[in-house]
N, C-alpha and C positions, 0 to 999 in steps of 0.2 A: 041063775047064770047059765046053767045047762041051756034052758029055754033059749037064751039071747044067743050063745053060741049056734044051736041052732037054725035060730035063724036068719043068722048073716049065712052061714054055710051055705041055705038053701038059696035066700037071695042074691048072690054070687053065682050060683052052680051055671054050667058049669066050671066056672073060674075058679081059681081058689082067692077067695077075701084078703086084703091085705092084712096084714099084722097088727096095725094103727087102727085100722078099724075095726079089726075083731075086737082087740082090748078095748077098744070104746066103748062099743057096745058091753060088753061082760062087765067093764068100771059102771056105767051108768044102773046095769040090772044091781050089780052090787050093791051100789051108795042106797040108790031106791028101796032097797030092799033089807037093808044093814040092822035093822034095828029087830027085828024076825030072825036075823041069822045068829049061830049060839055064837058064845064069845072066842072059843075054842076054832072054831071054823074060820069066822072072821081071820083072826091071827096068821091060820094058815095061810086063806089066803093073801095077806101082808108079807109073811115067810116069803111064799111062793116069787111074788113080786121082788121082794129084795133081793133074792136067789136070781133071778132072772138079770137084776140092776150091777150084781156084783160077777154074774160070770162072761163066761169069752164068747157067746152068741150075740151077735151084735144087733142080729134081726128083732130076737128076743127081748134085749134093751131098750130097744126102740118100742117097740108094741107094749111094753111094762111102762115107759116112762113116757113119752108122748100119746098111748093111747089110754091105759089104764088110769094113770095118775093125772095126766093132764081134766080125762072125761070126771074123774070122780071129785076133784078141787075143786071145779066153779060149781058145783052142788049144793044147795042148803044142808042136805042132809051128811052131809060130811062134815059131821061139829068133834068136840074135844075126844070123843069119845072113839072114833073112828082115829084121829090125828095121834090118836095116843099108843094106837097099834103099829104107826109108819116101823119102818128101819132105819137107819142112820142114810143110808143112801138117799132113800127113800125122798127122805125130810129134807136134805141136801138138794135134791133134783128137784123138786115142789118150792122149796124157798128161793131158788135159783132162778126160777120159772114165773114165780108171782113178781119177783122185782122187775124182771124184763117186762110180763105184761101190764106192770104200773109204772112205768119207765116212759116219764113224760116226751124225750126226744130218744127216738132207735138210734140215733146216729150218733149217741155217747158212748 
């Protein structure tokens, strides 16, 4: 995840990256990568993310739930096993988020 934040930082520079796609990038190193990382760490960063979903930075919400959780959902690698570290928010924004994008008419 280091790696990936890295290197949007530098393909941005000098800009600073948005938020949505920092998190996207560091969701997809994650998911890719999940099964290699301890279970312990994992969680953390689950923690982290819910931490982010349930406080008052709105920036921070956004780049947790539309960048992290959005990139790491349509992932194979994000089976029970991952689903089962979410938080309640978490799981909340993710099931809110599959209906809409299985959501035969937008204009219901």
């Amino acid at each position: 995840m280091h790696l990936a934040f890295e290197r949007v930082v530098d393909d941005w520079s000098p800009e600073i990256p948005p938020l949505t796609i920092l998190f996207a990038e560091i969701g997809d190193s994650f998911v890719r990568d999940f099964k290699a990382i301890d279970d312990r760490e994992s969680q953390a960063v689950f923690n982290a993310i819910e931490t982010m979903l349930t406080g008052k930075d709105e920036a921070l919400n956004v780049g947790a739930s539309t960048g992290f959780l959005e990139a790491i959902a349509v992932k194979p690698e994000f089976d029970k096993k991952a689903k089962s570290m979410l938080g309640e928010e978490s799981k909340k924004f993710l099931h809110a988020w599959l209906q809409f994008m299985n959501s035969p008419n937008l204009d219901s």
